[in-house]
N, C-alpha and C positions, 0 to 999 in steps of 0.2 A: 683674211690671212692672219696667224696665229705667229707673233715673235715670243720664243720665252727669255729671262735673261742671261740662260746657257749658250745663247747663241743660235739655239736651233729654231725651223719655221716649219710650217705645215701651211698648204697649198701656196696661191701666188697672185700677183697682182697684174702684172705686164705677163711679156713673153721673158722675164732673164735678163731684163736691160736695168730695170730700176729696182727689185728687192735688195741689193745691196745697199743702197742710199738709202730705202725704206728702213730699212734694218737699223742702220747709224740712227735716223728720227723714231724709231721704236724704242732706246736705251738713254734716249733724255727726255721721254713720256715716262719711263721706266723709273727713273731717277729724280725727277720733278713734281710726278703725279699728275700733273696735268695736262688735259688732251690738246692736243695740236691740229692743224690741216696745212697740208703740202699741197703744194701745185706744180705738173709740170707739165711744159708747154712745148711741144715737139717741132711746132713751127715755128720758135724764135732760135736763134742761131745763139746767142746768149743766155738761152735757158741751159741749165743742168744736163737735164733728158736730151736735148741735142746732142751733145758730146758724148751723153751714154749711150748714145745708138739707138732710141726707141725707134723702131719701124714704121709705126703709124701717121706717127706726122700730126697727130691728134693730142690735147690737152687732159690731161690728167688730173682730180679733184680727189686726196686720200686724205680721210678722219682719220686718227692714230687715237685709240683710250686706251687706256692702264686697263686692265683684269685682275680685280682685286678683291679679299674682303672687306674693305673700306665701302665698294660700290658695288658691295653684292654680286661679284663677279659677275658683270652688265647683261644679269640675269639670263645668262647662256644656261645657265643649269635646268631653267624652267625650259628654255631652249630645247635642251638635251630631250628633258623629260617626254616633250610634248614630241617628239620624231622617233623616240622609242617606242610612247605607243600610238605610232602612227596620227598623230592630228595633224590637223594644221590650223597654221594662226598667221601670227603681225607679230615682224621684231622691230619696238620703234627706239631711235637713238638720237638723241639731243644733238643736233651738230652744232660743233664748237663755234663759241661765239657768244651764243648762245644763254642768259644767265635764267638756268632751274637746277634745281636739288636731286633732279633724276637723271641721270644719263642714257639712261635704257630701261626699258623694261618689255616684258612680252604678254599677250593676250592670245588667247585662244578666237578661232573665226569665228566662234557663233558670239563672245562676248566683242568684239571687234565690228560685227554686224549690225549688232544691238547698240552699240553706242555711234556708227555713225550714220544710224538711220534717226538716233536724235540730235544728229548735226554735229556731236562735240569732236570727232574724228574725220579723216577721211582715211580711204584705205586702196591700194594701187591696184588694177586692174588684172588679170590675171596672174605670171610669174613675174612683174617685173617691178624692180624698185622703182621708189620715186620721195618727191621731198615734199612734205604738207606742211602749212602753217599750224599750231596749235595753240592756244595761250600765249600769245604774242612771241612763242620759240617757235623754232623753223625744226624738226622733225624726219631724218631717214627711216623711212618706211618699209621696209623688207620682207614679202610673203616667204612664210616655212613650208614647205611642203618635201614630204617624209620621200625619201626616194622609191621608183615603181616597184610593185612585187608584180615577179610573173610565175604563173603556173606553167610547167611545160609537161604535156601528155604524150610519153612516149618515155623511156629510158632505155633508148638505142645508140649505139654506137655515133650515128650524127646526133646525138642530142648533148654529144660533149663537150662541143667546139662552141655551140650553141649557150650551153650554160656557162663555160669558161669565158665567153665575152660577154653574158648579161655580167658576172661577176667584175670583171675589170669598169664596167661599166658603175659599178657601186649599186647594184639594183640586190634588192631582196630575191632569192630563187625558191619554189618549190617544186617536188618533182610527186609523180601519179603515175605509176606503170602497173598493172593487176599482175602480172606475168610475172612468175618467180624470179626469171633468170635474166630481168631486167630490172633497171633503178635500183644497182645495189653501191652499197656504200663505197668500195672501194673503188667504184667507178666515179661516183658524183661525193664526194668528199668533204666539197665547197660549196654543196646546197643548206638552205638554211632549213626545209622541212623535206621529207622524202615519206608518205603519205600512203599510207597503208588501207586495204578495204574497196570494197566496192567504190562504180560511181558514185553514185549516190552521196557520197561523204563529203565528195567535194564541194555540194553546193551549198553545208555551215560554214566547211572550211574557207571557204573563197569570201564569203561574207565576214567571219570572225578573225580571219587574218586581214583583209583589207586587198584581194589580190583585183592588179589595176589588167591584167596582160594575161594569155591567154593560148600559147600554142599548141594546134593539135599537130604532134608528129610521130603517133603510133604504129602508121603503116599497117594497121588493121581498121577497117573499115567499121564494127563493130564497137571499136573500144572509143574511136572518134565520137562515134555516134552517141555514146553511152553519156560519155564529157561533156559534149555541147547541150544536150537534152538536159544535165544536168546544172550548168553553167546557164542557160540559157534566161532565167531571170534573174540574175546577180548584178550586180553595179559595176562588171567590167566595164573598159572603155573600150577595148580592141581586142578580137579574137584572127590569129592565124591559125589556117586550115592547110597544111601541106599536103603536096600532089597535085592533078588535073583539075576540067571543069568536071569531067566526068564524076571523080570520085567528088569532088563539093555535092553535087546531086543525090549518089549514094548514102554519103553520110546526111544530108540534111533531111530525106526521106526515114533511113531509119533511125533518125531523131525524133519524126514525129514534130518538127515546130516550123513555123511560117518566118522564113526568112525574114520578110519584110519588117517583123515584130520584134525580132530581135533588141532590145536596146543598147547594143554597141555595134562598132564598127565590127563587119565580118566579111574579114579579106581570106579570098583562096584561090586560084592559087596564093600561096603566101608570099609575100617580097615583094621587094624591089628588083626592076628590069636591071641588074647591073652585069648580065652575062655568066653567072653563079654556076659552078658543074659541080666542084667539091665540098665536101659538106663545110670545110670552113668559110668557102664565101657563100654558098646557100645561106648559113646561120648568120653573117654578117647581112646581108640584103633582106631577111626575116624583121632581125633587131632596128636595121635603119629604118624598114617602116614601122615598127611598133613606135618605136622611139616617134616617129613622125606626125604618129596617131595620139599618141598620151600628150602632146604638145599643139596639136593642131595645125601641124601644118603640113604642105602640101609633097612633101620631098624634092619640090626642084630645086634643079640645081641653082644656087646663089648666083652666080652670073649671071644669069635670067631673070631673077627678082629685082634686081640693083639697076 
C-alpha cells in the first residue's frame, strides 16, 4: 500500500479497520526517514486493532519505508519496468531491524534463479511471499508477476460484459474478430489490442505479447477453429471454448489437432457450473475459471477446502 504525504493512498492493507492508524505511522516514516514495523493483534482486547474493529481476529505484521531518492525509490521503478514488459522477478526488502545499506532491491527470475541455485538466495515458491535469511539480514521476498493477458475470439455483443470484467479485474485484454462488423472500437474502447488480419497472426501475437488466456466465443465454428489451430502451440496456460460438447468436437476436428497434445488447459464447455443464462454471468463463470486455471486451483468452494 502506497501513503503519499498529501494524504492520499492507493490500494489497502485490512478490510477498512486499520489504514487509518496505518496512515498516522506512514507520516513519522515520512518525517523521520526511518522504516518502522507495526503489529496488530486482533485477539488481545488491549491491542489497538481490537478497538478498531478488525474482523479477523488475526495478528497483523506491517514494514512501513520511506520512498525516496535517498533510497532509490526501494527500486519500484525497476519494479515498474520489469511489469511493463511483462517479466517476472523477486522484490526483496530488508525488514526493519535489520542493519544493511540496501533496503530493497529487485532482480529479474532468471538472475534470481541463477543465484539461488548457488545457494546465496532463496526465492518463495510459486505467488506467495515469504521471509529468507540472507547475510545475516532477514529479507521480504515478493514474486512480481505481470497481471494475465487474455485473448478473446469473438467481438459479439456477449463479449462485452465479458471484457468489461477481465478489465475491472486489472487483467491486459486483447480482442480478434475477422468479421468487419464486429470488434470495433466503439464497442470495446477498453481493450488494450484489437487485432487485425487473419488467423494466422495470432500465433506471433500470442507469443510477442505474452497472452496467458485464451477464449473462443465467436459463435462460428470456422473461425474457433481457425484460433485454436492457431494458438494451439503457444505458451497459453488456459483456453475456453464456448457452447456444447458437440460444437467442442466440431471445432477441434476442423482444427486439425490432437486434443490430448494440446499444452494447456482446454475447457469447453466454458465455465463454471454457477447456473449462468445471461451473458453477464456466463462471462463471470468463464473468468472465474480462467482465473482458477492461471492459478491452479481447483474452483471449489472455500468452505470445503478449510
Amino acid at each position: 500500500m502506497l501513503f503519499s504525504s498529501q494524504g492520499e493512498q492507493l490500494g489497502m492493507l485490512s478490510g477498512g479497520c486499520l489504514e487509518s492508524d496505518i496512515g498516522i505511522n506512514a507520516r513519522k516514516v515520512m518525517q523521520t526517514g526511518q522504516p518502522i514495523s507495526v503489529c496488530y493483534d486482533g485477539s488481545d482486547e488491549d491491542d489497538l486493532s481490537f478497538h478498531l474493529g478488525i474482523g479477523c481476529g488475526g495478528t497483523i505484521y506491517i514494514m512501513l519505508q520511506q520512498v525516496s531518492h535517498q533510497n532509490e525509490y526501494l527500486s519500484l521503478v525497476q519494479v515498474f519496468d520489469a511489469l511493463q514488459q511483462r517479466s517476472t522477478g523477486y522484490f526483496y526488502q530488508s525488514v526493519v531491524g535489520r542493519k544493511t545499506d540496501e533496503q530493497a532491491y529487485f532482480e529479474t527470475e532468471k538472475i534470481a534463479d541463477i543465484a539461488a541455485s548457488a545457494t546465496l538466495v532463496q526465492k518463495p515458491q510459486g505467488d506467495s511471499c515469504n521471509t529468507f535469511p540472507l547475510d545475516s539480514n532477514s529479507w521480504l521476498v515478493t514474486p512480481i508477476i505481470p497481471e494475465p493477458h487474455i485473448l478473446v475470439v469473438g467481438g459479439g455483443i456477449d463479449a462485452r460484459p465479458l471484457v468489461n470484467m477481465a478489465e475491472q479485474l486489472g487483467w491486459k485484454i486483447s480482442l480478434w474478430d475477422p468479421r468487419p462488423a464486429n470488434a470495433r472500437k466503439e464497442y470495446f474502447s477498453n481493450v488494450d489490442h484489437i487485432i487485425k488480419g487473419e488467423a494466422s497472426v495470432l500465433t506471433s501475437f500470442a507469443v510477442e505479447k505474452d497472452v496467458n488466456v485464451a477464449v473462443l466465443m465467436s459463435h462460428n465454428v470456422s473461425i474457433d477453429a481457425h484460433a485454436l489451430n492457431a494458438l494451439a502451440t503457444t505458451n497459453l496456460k488456459y483456453m475456453a471454448l464456448l457452447g456444447p460438447n458437440n460444437r467442442r468436437q466440431q471445432v477441434i476436428t476442423q482444427a486439425k489437432v490432437e486434443e490430448q497434445a494440446l499444452p494447456f488447459i482446454f475447457s469447453g464447455p466454458a465455465g463454471l457450473d454457477i447456473g449462468g443464462i445471461l451473458p453477464e454471468s456466463i462471462a463471470l463463470s468463464i473468468l472465474a475459471e480462467c482465473h482458477a486455471g492461471l492459478y491452479n486451483r481447483n474452483a471449489q468452494s472455500i468452505s470445503q477446502v478449510l
